[in-house]
N, C-alpha and C positions, 0 to 999 in steps of 0.2 A: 357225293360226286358231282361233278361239273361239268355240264357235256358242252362243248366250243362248237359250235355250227360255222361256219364260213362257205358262204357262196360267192365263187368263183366263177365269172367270166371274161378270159383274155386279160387276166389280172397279175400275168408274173412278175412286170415292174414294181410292184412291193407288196407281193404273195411271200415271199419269203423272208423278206424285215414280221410283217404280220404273225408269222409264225413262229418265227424267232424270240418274240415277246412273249410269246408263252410260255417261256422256257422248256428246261428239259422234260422227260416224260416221267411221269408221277399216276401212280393208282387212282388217285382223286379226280384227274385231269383227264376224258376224251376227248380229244379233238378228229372232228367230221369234217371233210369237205366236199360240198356237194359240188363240182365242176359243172357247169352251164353249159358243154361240148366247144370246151375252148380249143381255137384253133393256135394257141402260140403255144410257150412251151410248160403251161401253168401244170399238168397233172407231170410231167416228166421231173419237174421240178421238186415236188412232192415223193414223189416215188425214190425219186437217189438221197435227197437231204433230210429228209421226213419220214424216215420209216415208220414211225410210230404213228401218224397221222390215217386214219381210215379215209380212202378216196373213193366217194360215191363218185363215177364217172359215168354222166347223159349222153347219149347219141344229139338230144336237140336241145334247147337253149328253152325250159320252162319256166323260167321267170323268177324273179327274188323272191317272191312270196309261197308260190308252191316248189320250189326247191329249198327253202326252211324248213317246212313243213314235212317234207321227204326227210330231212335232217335231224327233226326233233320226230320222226314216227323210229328212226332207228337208232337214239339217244338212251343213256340208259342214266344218265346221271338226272336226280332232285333240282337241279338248275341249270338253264341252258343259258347262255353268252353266245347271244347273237351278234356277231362281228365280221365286220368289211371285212373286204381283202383286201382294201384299202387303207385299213385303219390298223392301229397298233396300242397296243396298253406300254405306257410307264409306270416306272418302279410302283412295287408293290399297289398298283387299279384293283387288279381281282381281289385282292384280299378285302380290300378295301369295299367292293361292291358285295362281294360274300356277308361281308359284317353286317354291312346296312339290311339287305335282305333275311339275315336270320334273325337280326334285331324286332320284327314284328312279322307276325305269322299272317297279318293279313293282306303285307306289303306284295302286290303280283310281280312289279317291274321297277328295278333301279339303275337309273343311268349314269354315267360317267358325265364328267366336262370334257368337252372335246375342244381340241387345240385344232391347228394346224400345224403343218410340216417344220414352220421357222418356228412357230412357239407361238403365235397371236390366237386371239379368242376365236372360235368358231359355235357359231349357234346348233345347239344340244336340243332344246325345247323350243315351239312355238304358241303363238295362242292356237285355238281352237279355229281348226278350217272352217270357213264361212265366210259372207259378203265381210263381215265386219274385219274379220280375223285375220282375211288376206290382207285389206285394207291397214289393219295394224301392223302387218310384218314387212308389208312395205314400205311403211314409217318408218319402222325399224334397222331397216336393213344397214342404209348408211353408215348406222352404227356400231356394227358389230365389232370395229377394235377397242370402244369402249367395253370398259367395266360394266356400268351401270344394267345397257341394254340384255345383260343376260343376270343380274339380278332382281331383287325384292322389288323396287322402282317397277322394273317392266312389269315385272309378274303381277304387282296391285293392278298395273294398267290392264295389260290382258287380258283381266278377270272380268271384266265389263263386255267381253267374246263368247266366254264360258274358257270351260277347262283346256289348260293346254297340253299340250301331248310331247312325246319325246322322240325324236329320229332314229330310227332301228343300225343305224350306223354301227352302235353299241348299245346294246341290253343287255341287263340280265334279267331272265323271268323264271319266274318259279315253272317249273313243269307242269304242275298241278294247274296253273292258274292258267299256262297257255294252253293246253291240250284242254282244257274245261269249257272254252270258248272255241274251241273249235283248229285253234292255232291263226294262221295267219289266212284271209278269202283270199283263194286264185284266181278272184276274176281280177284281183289287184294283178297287173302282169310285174308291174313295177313302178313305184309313187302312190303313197297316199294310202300303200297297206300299215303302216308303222302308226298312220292315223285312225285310222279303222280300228288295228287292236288294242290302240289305249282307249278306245270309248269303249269297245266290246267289255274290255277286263274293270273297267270301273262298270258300267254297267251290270255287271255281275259281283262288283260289291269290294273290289281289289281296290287295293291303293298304289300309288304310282309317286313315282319321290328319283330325289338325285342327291349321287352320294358327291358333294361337291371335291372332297379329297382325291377322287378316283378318277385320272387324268388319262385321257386316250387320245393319240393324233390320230388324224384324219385326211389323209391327200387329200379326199373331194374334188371340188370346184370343177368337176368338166365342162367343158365349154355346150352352151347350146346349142343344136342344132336341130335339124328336120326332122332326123331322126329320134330326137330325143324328146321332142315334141310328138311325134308319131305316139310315146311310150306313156309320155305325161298327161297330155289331154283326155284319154280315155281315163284313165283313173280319175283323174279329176272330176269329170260328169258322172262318172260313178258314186265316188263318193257324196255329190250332190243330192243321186235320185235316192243313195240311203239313208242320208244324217241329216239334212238340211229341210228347210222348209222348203213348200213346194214354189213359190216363188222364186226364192233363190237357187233354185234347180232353172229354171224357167229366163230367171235375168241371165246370169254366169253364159245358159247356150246362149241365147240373144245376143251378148255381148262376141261370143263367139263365133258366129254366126257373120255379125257384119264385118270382123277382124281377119278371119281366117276362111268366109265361105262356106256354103249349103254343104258341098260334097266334101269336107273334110270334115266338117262337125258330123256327117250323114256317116261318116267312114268310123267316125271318132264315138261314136253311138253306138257303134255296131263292135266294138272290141276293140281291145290294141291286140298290140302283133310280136312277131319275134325282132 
């Protein structure tokens, strides 16, 4: 079995396309969503069109990472399909990511290629977060309607970062392999948990791969803001003081520091928030 995780917040503008691509309901297939205490009309939604869908419904908004994690503790299926509420599987994805993953028993996470809305390429994988790794994904970025930048080209380049990791956007992990690592840290509120557990799960001896056939859009792109910056930053310095050298913990604040100010990196230390 197959257990579908989606976390939801304020995500009904295409909560329900999302849902829809999973087709009808099948023994094989649970589908969870854990709702973030959305205030539009996302669990109403689910309830009249979705009955078959189990709605974990929050009073507060605990973040992407430990509201996974609430989703995959009351999952019951051998692989879980961590998926946006943003995003949507075309024809025949899951099969296709199901294969890949039973094709090697010691494969943890296989990801889809993610499009966008119109059909243009959108980045699935990154190098490995680091001073080096942001620096290459900024090179990168410009690129993304190209081909190249999300192939074998990048990835040789990449590799000079270390390993790269895959956006939680769309996964699938084996259950075994993400409960064995603990599942997704909450101190990630949101950002840079989807990095965290591909180093975790390789670190514990998994392998990580992308089924290139298995095609998922992706709205994405929300605009930045204060707020979102409020959410990102902290995980970011996070991720520093675990994975990184201690240097590069040390530049990244500095950098931040004279960009953003004492008491926001001092606020940005101290946790993100809802």
């Amino acid at each position: 079995m197959i257990s579908v995780i989606i976390v939801n917040h304020d995500g009904e503008a295409h909560l329900g396309r999302c849902l829809e691509s999973l087709g009808p309901p099948e023994p094989e297939l649970e589908v969870l969503l854990v709702d973030n205490a959305s205030q539009d009309g996302s669990v109403e939604l689910a309830h009249r069109d979705f009955s078959h869908v189990r709605v974990l419904a929050q009073e507060h908004n605990l973040g992407f990472a430990a509201a996974n994690n609430l989703g995959a503790d009351s999952a019951e299926g051998e692989a879980l399909l961590l998926l946006n509420a943003d995003a949507w599987l075309e024809k025949g994805a899951l099969a296709r990511l199901r294969e890949a993953l039973d094709s090697d028993p010691r494969l943890g996470l296989v990801a889809p290629r993610l499009r966008y809305p119109e059909g243009g390429h959108q980045f699935s994988w990154s190098p490995a977060r680091g001073v080096l790794g942001e620096f290459l994904q900024r090179l990168r970025n410009p690129f993304e309607a190209w081909a190249w930048a999300h192939g074998r080209p990048a990835r040789l380049v990449a590799q000079v970062a270390g390993r790269a990791w895959f956006t939680a956007a769309c996964v699938l992990v084996r259950a075994e392999a993400f409960r064995g690592v603990g599942g997704f840290d909450p101190r990630f509120f949101m950002y840079f948990e989807d990095v965290d557990l591909c180093l975790r799960l390789e670190r514990a001896g998994w392998r990580l791969s992308q089924a290139p056939g298995a095609v998922v859009s992706h709205a994405g792109g929300l605009a930045r803001s204060r707020v979102e910056e409020d959410l990102y930053r902290p995980s970011q310095l996070l991720h520093y003081r675990l994975h990184r050298p201690r240097w590069e913990a040390r530049f990244i604040e500095r950098r931040l520091r004279r960009r953003s100010g004492d008491a926001n990196v001092d606020r940005w230390l101290g946790g993100g928030g809802e």
